[in-house]
ZALUMPA-875955 format. One line per 8 residues: their letters; for each residue x, y, z of C-alpha. Coordinates in steps of 0.05 Angstrom, whole numbers. Example, Ala and Ser with C-alpha at 12.3 -4.5 7.8 and 13.67 -1.06 7.14 Angstrom:
residues 2
as	246,-90,156 | 273,-21,143
//
This chain:
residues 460
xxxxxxxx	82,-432,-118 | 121,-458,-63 | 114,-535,-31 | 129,-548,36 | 168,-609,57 | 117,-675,111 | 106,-643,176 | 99,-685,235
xxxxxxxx	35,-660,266 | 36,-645,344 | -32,-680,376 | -92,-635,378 | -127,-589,437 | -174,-605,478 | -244,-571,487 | -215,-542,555
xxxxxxxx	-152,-518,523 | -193,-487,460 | -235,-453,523 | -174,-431,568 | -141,-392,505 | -209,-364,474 | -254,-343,533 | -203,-290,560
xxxxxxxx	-192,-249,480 | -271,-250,477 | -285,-214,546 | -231,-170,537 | -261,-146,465 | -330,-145,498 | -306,-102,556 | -276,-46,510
xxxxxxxx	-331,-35,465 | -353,9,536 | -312,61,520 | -323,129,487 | -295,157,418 | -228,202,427 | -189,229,358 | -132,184,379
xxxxxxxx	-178,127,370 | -163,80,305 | -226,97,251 | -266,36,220 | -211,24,173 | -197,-23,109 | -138,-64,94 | -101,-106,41
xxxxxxxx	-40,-146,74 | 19,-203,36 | 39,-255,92 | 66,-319,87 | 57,-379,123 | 106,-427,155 | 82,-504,182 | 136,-539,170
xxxxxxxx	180,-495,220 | 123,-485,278 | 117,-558,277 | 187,-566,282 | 198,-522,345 | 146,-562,370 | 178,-631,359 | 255,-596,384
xxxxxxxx	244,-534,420 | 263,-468,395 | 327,-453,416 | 351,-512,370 | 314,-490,309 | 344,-426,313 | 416,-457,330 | 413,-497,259
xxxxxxxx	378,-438,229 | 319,-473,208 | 269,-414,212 | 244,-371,156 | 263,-416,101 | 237,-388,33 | 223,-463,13 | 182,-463,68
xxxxxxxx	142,-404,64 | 71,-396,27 | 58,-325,1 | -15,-295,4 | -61,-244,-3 | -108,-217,49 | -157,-164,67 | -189,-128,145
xxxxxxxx	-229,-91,177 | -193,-50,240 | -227,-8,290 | -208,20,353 | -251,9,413 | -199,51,454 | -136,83,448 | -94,22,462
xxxxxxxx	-133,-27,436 | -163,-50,367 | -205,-96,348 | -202,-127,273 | -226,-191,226 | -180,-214,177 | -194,-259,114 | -140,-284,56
xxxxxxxx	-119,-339,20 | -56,-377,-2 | -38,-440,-45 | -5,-485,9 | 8,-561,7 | 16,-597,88 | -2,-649,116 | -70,-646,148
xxxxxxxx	-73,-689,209 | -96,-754,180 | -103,-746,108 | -34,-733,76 | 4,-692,29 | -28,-695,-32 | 33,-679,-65 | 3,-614,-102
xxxxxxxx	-19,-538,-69 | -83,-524,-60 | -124,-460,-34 | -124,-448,34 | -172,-397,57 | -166,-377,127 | -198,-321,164 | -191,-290,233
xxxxxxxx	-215,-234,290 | -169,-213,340 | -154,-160,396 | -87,-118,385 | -64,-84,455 | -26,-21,436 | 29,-2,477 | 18,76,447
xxxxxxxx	-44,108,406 | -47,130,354 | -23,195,359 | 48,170,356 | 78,141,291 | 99,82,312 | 62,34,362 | 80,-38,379
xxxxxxxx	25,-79,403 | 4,-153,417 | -48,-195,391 | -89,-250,408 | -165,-278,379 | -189,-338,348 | -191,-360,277 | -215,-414,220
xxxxxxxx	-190,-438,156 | -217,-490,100 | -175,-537,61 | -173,-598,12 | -256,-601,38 | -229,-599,108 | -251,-535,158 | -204,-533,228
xxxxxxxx	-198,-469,285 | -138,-447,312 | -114,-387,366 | -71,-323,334 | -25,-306,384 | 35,-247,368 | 65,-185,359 | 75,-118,314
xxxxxxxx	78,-57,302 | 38,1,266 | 68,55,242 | 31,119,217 | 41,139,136 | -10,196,137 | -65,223,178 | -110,150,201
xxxxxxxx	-65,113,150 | -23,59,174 | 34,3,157 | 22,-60,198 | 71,-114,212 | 42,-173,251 | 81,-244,258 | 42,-294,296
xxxxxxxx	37,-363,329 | -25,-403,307 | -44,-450,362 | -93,-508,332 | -161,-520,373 | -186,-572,325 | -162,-645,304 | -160,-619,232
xxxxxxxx	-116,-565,249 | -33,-549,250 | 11,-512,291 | 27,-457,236 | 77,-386,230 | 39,-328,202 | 84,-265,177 | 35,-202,148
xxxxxxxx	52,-130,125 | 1,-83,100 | -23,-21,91 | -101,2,131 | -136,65,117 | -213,93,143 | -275,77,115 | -297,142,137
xxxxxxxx	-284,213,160 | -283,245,232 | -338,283,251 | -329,354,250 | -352,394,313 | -414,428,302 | -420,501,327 | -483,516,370
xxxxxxxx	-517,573,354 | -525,635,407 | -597,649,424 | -629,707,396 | -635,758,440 | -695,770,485 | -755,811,457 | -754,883,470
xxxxxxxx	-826,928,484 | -852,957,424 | -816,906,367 | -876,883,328 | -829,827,286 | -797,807,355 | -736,817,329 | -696,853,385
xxxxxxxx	-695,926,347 | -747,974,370 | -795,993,310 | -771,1061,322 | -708,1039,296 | -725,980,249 | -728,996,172 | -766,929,171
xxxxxxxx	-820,928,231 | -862,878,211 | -808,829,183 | -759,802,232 | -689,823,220 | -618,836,249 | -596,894,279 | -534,910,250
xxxxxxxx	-573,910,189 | -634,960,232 | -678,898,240 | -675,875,175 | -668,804,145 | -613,763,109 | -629,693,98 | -563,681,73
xxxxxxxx	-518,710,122 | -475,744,83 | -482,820,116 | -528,842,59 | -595,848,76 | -653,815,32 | -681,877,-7 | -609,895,-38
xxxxxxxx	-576,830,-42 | -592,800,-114 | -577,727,-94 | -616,729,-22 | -618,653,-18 | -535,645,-26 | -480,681,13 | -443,727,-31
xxxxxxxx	-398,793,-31 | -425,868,-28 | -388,877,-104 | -427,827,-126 | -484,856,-109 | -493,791,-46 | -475,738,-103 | -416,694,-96
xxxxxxxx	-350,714,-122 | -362,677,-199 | -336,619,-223 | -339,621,-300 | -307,562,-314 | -341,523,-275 | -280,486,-248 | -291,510,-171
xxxxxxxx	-235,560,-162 | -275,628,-169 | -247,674,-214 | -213,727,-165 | -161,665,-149 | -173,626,-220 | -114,654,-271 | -151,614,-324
xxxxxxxx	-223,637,-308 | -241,619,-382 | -210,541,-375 | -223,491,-331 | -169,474,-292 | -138,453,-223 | -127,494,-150 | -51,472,-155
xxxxxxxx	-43,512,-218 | -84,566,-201 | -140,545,-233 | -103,531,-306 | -110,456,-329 | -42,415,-319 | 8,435,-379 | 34,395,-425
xxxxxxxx	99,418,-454 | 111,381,-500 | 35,377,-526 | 40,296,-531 | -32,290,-498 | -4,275,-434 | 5,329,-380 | 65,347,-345
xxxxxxxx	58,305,-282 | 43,240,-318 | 98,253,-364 | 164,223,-364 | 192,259,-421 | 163,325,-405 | 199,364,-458 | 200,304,-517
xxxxxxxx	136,283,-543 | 114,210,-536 | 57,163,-535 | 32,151,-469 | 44,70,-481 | 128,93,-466 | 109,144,-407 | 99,201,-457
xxxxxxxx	177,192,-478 | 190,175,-557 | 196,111,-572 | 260,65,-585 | 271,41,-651 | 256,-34,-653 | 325,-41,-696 | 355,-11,-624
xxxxxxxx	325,-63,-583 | 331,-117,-626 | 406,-111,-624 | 416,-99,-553 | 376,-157,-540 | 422,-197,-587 | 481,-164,-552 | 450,-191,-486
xxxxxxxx	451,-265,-509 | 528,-258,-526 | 549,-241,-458 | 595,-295,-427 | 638,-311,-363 | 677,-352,-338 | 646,-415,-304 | 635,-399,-227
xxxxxxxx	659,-329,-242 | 645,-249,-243 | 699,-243,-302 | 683,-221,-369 | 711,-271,-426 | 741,-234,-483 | 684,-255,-537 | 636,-218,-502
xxxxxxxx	675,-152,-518 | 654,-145,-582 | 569,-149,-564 | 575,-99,-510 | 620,-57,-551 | 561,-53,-606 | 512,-28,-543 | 567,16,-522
xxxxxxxx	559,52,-596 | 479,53,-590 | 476,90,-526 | 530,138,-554 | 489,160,-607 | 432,172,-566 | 444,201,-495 | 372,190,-474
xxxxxxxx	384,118,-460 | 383,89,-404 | 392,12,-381 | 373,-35,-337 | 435,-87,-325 | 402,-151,-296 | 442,-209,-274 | 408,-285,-260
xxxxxxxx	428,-348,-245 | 400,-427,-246 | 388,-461,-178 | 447,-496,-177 | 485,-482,-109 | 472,-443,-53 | 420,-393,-54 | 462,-337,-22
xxxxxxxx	528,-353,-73 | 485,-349,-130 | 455,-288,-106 | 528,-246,-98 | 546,-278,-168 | 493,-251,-199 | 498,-181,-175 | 575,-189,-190
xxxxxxxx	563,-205,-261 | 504,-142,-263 | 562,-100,-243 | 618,-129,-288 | 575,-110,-361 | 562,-38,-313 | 629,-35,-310 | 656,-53,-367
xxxxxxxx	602,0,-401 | 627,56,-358 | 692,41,-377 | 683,54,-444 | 652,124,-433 | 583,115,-404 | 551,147,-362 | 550,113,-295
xxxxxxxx	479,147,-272 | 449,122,-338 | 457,52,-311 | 433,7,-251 | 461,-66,-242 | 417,-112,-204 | 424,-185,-181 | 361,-223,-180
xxxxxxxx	401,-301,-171 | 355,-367,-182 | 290,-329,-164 | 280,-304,-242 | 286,-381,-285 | 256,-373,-355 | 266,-446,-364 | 272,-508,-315
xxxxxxxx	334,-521,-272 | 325,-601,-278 | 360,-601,-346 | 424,-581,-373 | 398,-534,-419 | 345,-504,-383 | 406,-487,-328 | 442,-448,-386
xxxxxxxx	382,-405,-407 | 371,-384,-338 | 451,-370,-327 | 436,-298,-367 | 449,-219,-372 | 389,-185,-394 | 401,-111,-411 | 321,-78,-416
xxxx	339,-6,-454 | 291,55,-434 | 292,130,-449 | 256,150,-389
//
């Protein structure tokens, strides 16, 4: 949960202000729903977005300007950012434009214009509908576009309106799928409201399908003299003159289309294949692949096998594809891969906890030799380890320095490891610095715990 430091609140809108920024984005979405539906045209889609919010450094460029917040570097502070979770609705009313409502929620704590910090965060649920201008469709994978609408929020029993205004870009994953970026400025319109930063990215995809084109049928052809059934073959021709038929079948009927007429086809009401008598190629399995393309026509299975079920090598219950450990049986708890002895982890963890440094510093002190030397001989003796080298730091310092220690360290115990005969692919060394504490940074201990190595062993 992150707290934001007092903002100094610019004053609020007028009515005529609210009016001058909200009257334009409402006739322009009016004005588009004119238009007619195209395949380049966004779907009714669904969306779930993270974003973050920023007051503290709208509020600042407000009180400054912006060129000085971004000459002390002010902006996009993680202290100053409030993560959240939201969901939309997108459609397009044209090719370059889309209209959407958006509604999420964080756990913020600001100042609300007249009330105060109150010192703990609190949910802030916000919600918004807004016009992006495309400068491409959607035909092309990647679009930038601007947006602009009108939006609410409630907090701390408060409600207050405010003006999205920004840019993005969309970018196409699959056929009507999309990533969207948005960053915006959030202009209030209420007393109760606060100049605010909004940063989203997301992921929309349709509600529903295109519509297929539907083929018009030809007429039938005009009556001819002497055709009792009126079905365009003469009775002196038509094997069936009182029944109306087709003529490339001498005037008699098929109901199911399938170029077999009624009186030999066995399955009149279903289209079907003359060796089959006019029934459908079979399907004894009942898995939908018929059995001239089904290699397992006794066994349900799947079209991407050709109809045989998924395998499973190693017969561990879990197929192939879900399977880690494809060829080793294992319970599906470990990704289908056997599972490590607990004596294993056990002492790797201890090994972990007996990894040291030098104060400040990437190098290895000698008494850790001996613990990594003991994990050195446990992923000798079994080659299907592999291990996740994690490096973390407490909150002391810079943000940035503990960051590049952390990896440094990560990449010393890698190092060390390879240098006694392992594998380098079998490992990855990652710095996570102060984001990871697994006990407070206010006292002196809980700043050792969280200055730490873990090593997390996996076969898979």
């Amino acid at each position: 949960m992150i707290l934001h430091n007092a903002v100094n609140f610019a004053p609020i809108i007028k009515p005529k202000v609210m009016k001058k920024f909200i009257l334009p984005i409402l006739a322009v979405a009016a004005t588009t729903f004119a238009y007619g539906q195209d395949n380049f045209r966004k779907l009714p889609s669904f969306g779930i977005h993270f974003f973050l919010n920023d007051f503290e450094t709208a509020n600042e460029i407000r009180a400054t300007n912006l060129s000085q917040t971004l000459k002390h570097k002010q902006y996009f502070k993680t202290e100053r950012l409030s993560p959240g979770i939201a969901i939309s609705y997108l459609k397009g009313i044209t090719r370059h434009i889309d209209f959407g409502v958006n509604l999420g929620g964080s756990f913020v704590d600001y100042d609300v214009p007249g009330t105060g910090k109150s010192g703990n965060s609190k949910f802030f649920m916000e919600g918004s509908a807004a016009t992006n201008l495309k400068l491409l469709s959607d035909r092309y994978i990647i679009s930038p576009f601007i947006t602009a609408g009108i939006g609410g929020y409630s907090f701390r029993n408060t409600w207050g309106a405010f003006v999205p205004l920004g840019a993005g870009f969309q970018a196409r994953l699959a056929k009507d799928v999309f990533f969207m970026f948005n960053a915006q400025y959030r202009v209030p319109v209420t007393e109760k409201a606060a100049y605010h930063l909004n940063y989203s990215a997301g992921i929309v995809a349709p509600l529903v399908d295109r519509e297929k084109t539907v083929a018009i049928p030809l007429p039938p052809p005009p009556p001819v003299i002497v055709d009792r059934d009126a079905d365009g073959v003469v009775d002196s021709l038509d094997k069936c003159p009182d029944v109306a038929g087709l003529a490339s079948l001498n005037g008699c009927p098929d109901r199911d289309n399938d170029g077999i007429a009624d009186a030999d086809d066995k399955c009149p009401d279903q289209s079907g294949l003359a060796k089959y008598n006019g029934c459908p190629i079979p399907d004894t399995d009942g898995d939908g692949i018929n059995d001239e393309q089904d290699q397992c026509p006794n066994e349900k299975g799947v079209a991407r096998y050709n109809g045989c079920p998924i395998p499973d090598t190693d017969k561990d219950g879990i197929n192939d594809e879900e399977d880690k450990c494809p060829n080793r049986p294992g319970p599906a708890s470990n990704m289908g891969c056997p599972e490590i002895a607990k004596e294993v982890i056990e002492k790797i963890n201890f090994a972990a906890k007996n990894i040291f440094f030098a104060t400040g510093s990437t190098k290895l002190l000698p008494k850790s030799f001996k613990s990594l030397n003991e994990v050195v001989k446990l992923m000798q003796a079994d080659e299907t380890l592999r291990m996740n080298i994690d490096g973390h730091t407490d909150s002391t310092g810079k943000a940035e320095k503990n960051q590049v220690l952390s990896e440094g360290r990560a990449n010393a115990v890698k190092a060390y490891l390879a240098g006694k005969g392992i594998a380098d692919t079998r490992m990855t060394a990652t710095g996570y610095g102060p984001t990871k504490p697994i006990a407070s940074n206010k006292t002196a201990a809980g700043r050792a715990k969280n200055r730490r190595v873990e090593l997390n062993v996996r076969n898979y």
